[in-house]
C-alpha positions as CSV (number, residue, x, y, z in Angstrom):
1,X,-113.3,24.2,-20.8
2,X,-115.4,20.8,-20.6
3,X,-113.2,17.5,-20.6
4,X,-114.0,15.6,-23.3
5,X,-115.9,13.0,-21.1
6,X,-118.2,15.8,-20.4
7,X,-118.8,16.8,-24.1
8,X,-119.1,12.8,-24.8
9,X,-121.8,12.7,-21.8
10,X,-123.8,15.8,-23.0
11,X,-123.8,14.6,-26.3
12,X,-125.2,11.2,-25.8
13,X,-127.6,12.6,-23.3
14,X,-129.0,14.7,-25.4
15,X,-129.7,11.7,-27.6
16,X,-127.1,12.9,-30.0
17,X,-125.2,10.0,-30.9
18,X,-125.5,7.1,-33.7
19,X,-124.4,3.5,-33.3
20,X,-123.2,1.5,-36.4
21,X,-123.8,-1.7,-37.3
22,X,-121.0,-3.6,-35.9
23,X,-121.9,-2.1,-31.6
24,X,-125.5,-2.9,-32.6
25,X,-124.1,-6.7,-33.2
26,X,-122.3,-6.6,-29.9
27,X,-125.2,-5.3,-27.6
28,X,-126.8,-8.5,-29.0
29,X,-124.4,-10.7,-28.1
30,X,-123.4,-9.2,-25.2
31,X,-127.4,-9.2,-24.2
32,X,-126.8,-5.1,-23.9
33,X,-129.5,-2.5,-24.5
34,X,-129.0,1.4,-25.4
35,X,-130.0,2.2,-22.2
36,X,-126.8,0.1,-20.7
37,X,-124.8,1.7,-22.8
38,X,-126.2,5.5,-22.1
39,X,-125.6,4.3,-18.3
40,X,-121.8,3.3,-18.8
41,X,-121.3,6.5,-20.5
42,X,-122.7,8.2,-17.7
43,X,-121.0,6.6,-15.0
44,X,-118.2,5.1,-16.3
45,X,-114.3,6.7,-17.5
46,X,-112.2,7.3,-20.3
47,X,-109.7,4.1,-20.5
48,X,-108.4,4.8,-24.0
49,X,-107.3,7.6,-26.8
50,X,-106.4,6.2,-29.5
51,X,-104.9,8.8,-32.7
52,X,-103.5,6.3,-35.0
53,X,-107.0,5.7,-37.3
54,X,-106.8,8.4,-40.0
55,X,-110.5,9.2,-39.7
56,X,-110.2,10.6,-36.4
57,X,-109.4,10.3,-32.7
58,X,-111.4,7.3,-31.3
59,X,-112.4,6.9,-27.0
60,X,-112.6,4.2,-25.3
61,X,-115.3,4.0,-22.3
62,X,-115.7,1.6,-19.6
63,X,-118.4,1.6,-17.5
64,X,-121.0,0.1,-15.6
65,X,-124.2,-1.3,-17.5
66,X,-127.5,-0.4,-16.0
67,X,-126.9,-4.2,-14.0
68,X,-123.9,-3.1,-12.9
69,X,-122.2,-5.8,-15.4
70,X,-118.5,-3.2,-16.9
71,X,-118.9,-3.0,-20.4
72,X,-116.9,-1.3,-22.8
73,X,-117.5,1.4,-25.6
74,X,-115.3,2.4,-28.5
75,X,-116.6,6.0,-30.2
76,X,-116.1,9.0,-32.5
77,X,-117.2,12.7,-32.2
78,X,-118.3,13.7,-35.3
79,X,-118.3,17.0,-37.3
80,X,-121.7,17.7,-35.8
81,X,-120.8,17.4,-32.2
82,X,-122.3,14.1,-31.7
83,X,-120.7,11.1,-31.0
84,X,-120.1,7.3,-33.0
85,X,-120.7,4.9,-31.1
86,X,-118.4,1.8,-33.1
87,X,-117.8,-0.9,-30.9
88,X,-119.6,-2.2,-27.5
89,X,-118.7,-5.1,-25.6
90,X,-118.7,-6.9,-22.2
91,X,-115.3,-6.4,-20.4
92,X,-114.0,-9.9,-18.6
């Protein structure tokens, strides 16, 4: 059976993922692009599992950005098998 990292990879891969409003705000200020955060999710690890949100078990992925700068990635798999991407940043 595929880890969920693997599932999370494939999905976002295959271009199968959205990204809401509030990661779109912190690729901007973070000076981030979707292809640094496709390239963190590729390379990079689970850090986090969080169950406590009522809407569903959210991941947290660190990884490196396509400059090699770590960033971090908070997500959702939805119903259809892709994923939410909710919150990017730039780790310290």
């Amino acid at each position: 059976m595929p880890t969920r990292l693997t599932i999370i990879r494939k999905a976002v891969a295959e271009g199968r993922y959205l990204t809401t409003d509030h990661a779109d705000g912190g690729m901007e200020v973070a000076d981030l692009t979707v292809l640094d955060v496709e390239h963190a999710i590729a390379h990079g690890s689970i850090r986090k599992k969080e169950t406590d949100d009522p809407r569903g078990t959210r991941w947290e992925i660190v990884g490196p950005a396509e400059d090699g700068r770590e960033i971090g990635m908070v997500m959702r798999m939805l119903q259809s098998g892709g994923v939410l991407i909710i919150t990017v940043y730039k780790r310290e």
